[in-house]
N, C-alpha and C positions, 0 to 999 in steps of 0.2 A: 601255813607253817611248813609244808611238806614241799611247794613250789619254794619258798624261802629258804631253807636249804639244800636243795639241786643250786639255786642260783651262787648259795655261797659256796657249795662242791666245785661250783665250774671255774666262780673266781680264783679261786685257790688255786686250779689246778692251773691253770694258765697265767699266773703269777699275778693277775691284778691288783687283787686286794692285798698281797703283801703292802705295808708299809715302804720298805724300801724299792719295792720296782714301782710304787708310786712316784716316789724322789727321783727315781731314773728316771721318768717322765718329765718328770719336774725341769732336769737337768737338762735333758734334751731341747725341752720347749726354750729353758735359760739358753741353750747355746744357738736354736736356730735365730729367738732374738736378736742376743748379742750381734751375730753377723749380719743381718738384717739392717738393723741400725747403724752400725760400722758403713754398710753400703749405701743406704740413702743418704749418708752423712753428705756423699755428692764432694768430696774435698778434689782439691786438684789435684790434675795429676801429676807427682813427681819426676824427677829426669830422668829415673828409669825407666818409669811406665812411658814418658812419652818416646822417649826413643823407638822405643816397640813399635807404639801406635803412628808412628810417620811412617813406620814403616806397611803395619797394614792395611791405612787411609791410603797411601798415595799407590800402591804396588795393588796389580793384579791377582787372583788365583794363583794363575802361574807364574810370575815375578815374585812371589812369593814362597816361591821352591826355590831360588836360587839364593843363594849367602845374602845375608840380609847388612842393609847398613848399619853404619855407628857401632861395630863389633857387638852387634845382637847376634843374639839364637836363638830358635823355638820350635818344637815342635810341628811340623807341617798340618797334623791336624789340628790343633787348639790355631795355630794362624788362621786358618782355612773357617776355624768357628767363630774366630774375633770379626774375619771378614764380613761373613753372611749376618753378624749381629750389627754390624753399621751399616748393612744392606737397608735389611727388616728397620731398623728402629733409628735409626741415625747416626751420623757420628757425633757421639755424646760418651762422656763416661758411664751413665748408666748401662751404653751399650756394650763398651768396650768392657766391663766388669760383669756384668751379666753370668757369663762362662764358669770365673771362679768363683762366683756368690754362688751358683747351683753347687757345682763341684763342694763347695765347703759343706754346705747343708748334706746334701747324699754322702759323704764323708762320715758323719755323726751317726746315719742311721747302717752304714757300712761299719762302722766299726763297732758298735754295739750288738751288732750279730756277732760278731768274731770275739767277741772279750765275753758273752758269753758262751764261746765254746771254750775257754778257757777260764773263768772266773766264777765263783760260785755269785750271788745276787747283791750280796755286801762288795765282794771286789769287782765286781761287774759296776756299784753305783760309784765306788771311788777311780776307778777307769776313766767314769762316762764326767765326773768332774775337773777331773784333770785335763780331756780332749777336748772339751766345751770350752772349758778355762783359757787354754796354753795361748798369751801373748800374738805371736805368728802365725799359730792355725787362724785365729780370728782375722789375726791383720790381710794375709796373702788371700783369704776368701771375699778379698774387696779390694786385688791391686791387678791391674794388666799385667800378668804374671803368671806361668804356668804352674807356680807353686803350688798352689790349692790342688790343682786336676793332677797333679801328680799324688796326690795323696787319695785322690780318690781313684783312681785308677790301679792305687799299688793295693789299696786293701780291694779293690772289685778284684782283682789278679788273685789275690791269694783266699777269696771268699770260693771262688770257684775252683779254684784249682786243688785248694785243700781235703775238701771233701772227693779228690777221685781217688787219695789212695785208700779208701773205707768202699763206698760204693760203686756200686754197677753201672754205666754210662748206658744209656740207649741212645741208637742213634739221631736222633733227635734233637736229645741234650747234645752229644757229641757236637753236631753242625753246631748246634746256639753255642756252645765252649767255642770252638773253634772259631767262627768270627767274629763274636764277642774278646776274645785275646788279640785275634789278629790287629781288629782297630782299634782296640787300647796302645798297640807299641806303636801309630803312628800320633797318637793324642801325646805319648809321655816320653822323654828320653827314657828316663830309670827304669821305667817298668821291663825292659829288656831284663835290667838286673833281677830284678823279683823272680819272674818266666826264668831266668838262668837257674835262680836260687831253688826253684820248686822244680825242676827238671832233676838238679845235683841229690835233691833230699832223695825223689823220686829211686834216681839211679842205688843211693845207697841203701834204701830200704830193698829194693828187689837182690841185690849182691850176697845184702844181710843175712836174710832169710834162710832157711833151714829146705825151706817145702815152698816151692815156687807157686803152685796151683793156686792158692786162695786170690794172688796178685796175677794173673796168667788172663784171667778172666776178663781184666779190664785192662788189661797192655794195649790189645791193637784201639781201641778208643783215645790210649793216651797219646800213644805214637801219630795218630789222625792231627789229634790236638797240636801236640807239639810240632808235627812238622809243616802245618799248612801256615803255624805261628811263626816259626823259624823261615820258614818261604815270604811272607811277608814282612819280616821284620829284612831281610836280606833285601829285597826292595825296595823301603822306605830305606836304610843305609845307603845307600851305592846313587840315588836320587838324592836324596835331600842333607841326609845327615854329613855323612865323609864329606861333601864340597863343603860344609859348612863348620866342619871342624881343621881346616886347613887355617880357620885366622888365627894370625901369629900374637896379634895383641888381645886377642880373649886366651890362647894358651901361657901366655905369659902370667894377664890376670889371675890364672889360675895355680901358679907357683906352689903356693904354700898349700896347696889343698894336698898334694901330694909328699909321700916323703920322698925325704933321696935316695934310698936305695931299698928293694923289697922286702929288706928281713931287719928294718927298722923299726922295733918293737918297741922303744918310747914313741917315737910318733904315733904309731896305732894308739895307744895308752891314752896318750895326751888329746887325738882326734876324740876319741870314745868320751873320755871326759867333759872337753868343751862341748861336745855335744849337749850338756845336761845344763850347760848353762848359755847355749847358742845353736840349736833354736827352741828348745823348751821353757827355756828363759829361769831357772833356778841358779837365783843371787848368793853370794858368799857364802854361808853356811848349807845354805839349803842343796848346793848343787850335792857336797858332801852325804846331806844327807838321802836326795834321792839315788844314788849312786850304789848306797848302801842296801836300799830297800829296793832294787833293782837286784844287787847282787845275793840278796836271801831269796826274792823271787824266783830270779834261775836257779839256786841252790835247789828250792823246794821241787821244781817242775823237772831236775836233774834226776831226783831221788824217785821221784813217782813215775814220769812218763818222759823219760830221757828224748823220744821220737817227738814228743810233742814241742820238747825245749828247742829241737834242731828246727824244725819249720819254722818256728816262731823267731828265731833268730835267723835263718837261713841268707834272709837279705839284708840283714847289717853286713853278715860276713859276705856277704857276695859284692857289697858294695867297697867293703875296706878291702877286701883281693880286687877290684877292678881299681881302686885309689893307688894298690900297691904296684898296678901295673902301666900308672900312669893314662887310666880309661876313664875315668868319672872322676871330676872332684869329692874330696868326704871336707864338706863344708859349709856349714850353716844354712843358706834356705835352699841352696844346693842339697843337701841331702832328707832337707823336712818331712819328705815322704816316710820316714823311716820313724816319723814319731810313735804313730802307734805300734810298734814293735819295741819301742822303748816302754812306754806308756801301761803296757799287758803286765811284765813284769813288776816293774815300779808297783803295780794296783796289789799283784799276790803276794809280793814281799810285807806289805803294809796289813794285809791278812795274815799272814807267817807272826810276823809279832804280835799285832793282839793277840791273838791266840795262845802266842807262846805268854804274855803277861795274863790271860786270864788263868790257864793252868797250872799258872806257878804256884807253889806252896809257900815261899817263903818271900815274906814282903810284896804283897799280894797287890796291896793298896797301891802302894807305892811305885810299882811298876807299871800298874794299870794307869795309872793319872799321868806317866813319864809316856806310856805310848799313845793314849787321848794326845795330849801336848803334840806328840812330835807328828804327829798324823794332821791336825789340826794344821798344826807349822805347816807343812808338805803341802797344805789343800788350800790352806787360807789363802797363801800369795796368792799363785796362780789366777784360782778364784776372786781375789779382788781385784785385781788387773784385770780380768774379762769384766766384772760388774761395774768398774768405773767407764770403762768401753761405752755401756746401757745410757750413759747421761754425757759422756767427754769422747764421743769417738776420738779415734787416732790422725792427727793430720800431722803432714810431713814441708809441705812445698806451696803455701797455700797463692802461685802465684793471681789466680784468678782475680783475687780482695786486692792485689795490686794496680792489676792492670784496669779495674774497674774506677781504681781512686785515679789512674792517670789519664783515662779517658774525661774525667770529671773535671779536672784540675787544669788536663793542657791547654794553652794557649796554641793560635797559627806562629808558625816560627821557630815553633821550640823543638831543640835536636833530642833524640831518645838514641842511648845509649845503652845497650844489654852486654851485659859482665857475659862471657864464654862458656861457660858453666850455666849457665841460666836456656842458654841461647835454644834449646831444644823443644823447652816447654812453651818459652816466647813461640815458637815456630808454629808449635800446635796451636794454639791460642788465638795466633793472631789474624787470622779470618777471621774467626767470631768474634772481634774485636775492633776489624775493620782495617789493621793494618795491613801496607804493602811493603814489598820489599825497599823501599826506594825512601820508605818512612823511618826508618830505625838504622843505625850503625852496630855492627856485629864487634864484638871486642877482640880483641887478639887475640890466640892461642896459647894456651900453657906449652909447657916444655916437660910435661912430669913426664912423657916417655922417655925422653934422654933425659934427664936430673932427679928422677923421683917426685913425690910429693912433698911439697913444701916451698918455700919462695927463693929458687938461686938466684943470685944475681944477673945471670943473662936475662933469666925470667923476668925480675923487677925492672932493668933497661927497657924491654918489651914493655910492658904495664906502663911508663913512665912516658914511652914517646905514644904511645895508645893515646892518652888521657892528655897529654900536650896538643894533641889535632886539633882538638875540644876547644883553645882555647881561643877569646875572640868573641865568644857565642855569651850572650845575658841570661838566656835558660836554658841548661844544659842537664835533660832528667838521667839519670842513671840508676838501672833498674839490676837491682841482683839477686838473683834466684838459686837454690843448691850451692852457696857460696857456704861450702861447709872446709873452707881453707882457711883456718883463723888470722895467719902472717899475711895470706893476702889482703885480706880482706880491712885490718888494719892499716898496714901500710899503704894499701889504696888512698883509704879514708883519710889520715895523714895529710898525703900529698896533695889531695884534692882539696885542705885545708888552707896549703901552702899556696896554691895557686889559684884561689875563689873564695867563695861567700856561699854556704846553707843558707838556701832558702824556705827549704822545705824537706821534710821526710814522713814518710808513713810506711809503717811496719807490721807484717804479720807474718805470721807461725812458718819459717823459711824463707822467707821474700821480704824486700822492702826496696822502697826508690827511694832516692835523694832527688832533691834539685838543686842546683847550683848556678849562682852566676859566675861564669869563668872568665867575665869581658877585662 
């Protein structure tokens, strides 16, 4: 009896046997699943992800430092790690994914340290359901993509770096900070921002201050920190990054992320906003409502621990002043790192109201069942979008189910033609496929850099006399992939009506080929 309660002393005291840090376990286990299964799911890779991957299959180490084709960019470290994982294990997508499947996972157990330095054990478990849950954290923890590693990387930044203006650094800890930061900022673009954002907090708490000593103590650790951070990060810049921010057509693409001029305060508004519904994914009402429950959240952590409020947002704002100075896009999976700093708040606001509903005196019921409800609302989405994940992972491009049906299907003779939009993922593909260059015709080029997106007429001419070469030929497959241009893609079809005979199609989830006789 007497060993039986020490044992239930100890649970207690380390949260186990709580109920609810049970369900945070629970929740956890649900999210490293969820991603897990996302990732074995094994789907093809999309045209974005392959663009990447030709790039770091066919280029060296050091060909890999310099501006990368097909207006990519990435990280020199995470390239450097996609390499050495098609080294070790092949080039396969398990390996090229590999990177951001870990990063997602250490993500979860990264930020559940951090939401409880901020969240009591109830906001701590509606946190950890919302991070498990969110749409995009799942998706990017399973795409050649540095999106995931930048999330892990922004809360490793602010895991370590938060706790030095409380405690005492030895030097020890110092060195493990100190190159621990330094090769995070060649893993992450963003994370520059974060290091920027936690220097800026740093500076203004020491300014603040009445009586310097208490922070005097662990300055030169920080300074160590910071500057062997800033020595590396000025390195990795001036090498890899600056040549690689000189393309004109990834600055273009990035237009809208920015506003037009720096003291544009609907655009910051409107940025902040779609955020809550791009890339956290809360749909028409709901974005409303997490918005709301964000903003009692800050309210609450303004009133109690105003220093805590500035850390905790320190990198939004750092990232919408670097947006405003035309340095960083604020733009969807472009800024995904920034979710659990959205996500903290959202959690305490949603404690701010129960709390305020159970308190209340008057209409007690009734309040209480409207904030159940709208909490519920807030949590259900999310959460069912990551649980259908668990049985329907996510596919985008599924060109592989095609190329498999054309290798089954094709006769000797027969010409293969791939739509331009397609052409990247064919590229990756088609070794392990068995095709050569000498086998397939590449389709035309669009024209959306000069005309935009959508089908001008010069562009249809192009399409028009494309698809005339064709003719002559009795099998004539054409294979289209990421043909996410609906006017093209119509009007193709169309035409290819006009001048032949379907003999055949098969279709899957982004991809499909036709055949034709065009004789």
């Amino acid at each position: 009896m007497q060993l039986q309660k020490k044992i239930l002393l100890h649970t207690s005291r380390v949260g186990i046997a709580h109920p609810i840090n049970i369900f945070s376990w629970l929740i956890i286990i649900f999210g490293i699943t969820v991603r897990l299964v996302q990732y074995l799911s094994n789907r093809s890779l999309w045209a974005d992800e392959a663009v990447l991957a030709l790039n770091i299959v066919n280029r060296s180490y050091s060909e890999l430092g310099q501006p990368l084709d097909y207006d990519q960019a990435a990280p020199i470290g995470f390239l450097w790690l996609e390499k050495l994982a098609i080294e070790i294990f092949g080039n396969n997508e398990y390996a090229l994914r590999l990177f951001p499947c870990i990063a997602g996972i250490i993500s979860i157990f990264l930020f559940a340290k951090i939401a409880s330095w901020y969240l009591n054990s109830q906001g701590k478990f509606i946190a950890l359901v919302l991070f498990t849950s969110v749409s995009s954290l799942i998706y990017y923890a399973s795409e050649v993509k540095q999106y995931s590693s930048d999330v892990a990387i922004a809360l490793l930044l602010f895991l370590v770096l938060f706790p030095l203006s409380k405690k005492k650094s030895t030097p020890f800890k110092t060195i493990i900070i100190s190159v621990t930061v330094s090769m995070a900022l060649w893993l992450s673009h963003p994370a520059i921002l974060v290091l920027g954002a936690m220097v800026i907090v740093e500076t203004i708490i020491l300014i603040s201050q009445k009586t310097y000593r208490k922070y005097l103590h662990n300055l030169i650790p920080k300074i160590v920190i910071y500057f062997t951070s800033l020595c590396s990060f000025t390195v990795c810049y001036f090498l890899f990054i600056q040549p690689a921010s000189n393309n004109e057509n990834l600055q273009t693409s990035w237009g809208s992320a920015f506003p037009d001029f720096f003291f544009d305060i609907i655009w910051y508004l409107n940025a902040l906003g779609k955020f809550f519904y791009k890339p956290l994914g809360f749909e028409t009402v709901l974005d409303v409502l997490a918005i709301i429950f964000f903003l009692i959240g800050c309210t609450v952590y303004f009133r109690k621990d105003k220093l805590k409020l500035l850390w905790l947002l320190s990198p939004i704002l750092m990232t919408l002043f670097a947006a405003g100075l035309h340095l960083y896009p604020f733009r969807s999976r472009l800024v995904l790192f920034l979710s659990p700093f959205f996500i903290i708040p959202i959690a305490r606001g949603t404690i701010a109201v129960t709390q305020w509903a159970k308190s209340a005196q008057k209409q007690q019921k009734i309040k209480i069942t409207l904030t159940i409800f709208l909490t519920i609302l807030l949590l259900g989405f999310p959460f069912y979008e990551g649980g259908v994940k668990l049985f329907n992972p996510q596919r985008k491009e599924e060109i592989k189910e095609v190329l498999q049906y054309l290798k089954e299907h094709q006769q000797p003779g027969d010409i293969l033609y791939v739509y331009q939009r397609g052409i990247y993922q064919f590229k990756y593909y088609a070794d392990k496929y068995g095709y050569e260059e000498e086998d397939y015709i590449i389709g035309i080029d669009d024209l959306d850099h000069i005309h935009g997106k959508g089908l001008s007429e010069p562009e249809w001419q192009r399409y028009k006399a494309d698809l005339d070469n064709l003719r002559g030929n009795s099998r004539v497959w054409l294979l289209f992939s990421h043909a996410n241009i609906g006017s093209e893609n119509k009007a193709i079809k169309k035409y290819l009506d006009e001048i032949g005979v379907q003999q055949d199609l098969f279709e899957t989830e982004g991809s499909f080929i036709f055949l034709y006789d065009l004789k």
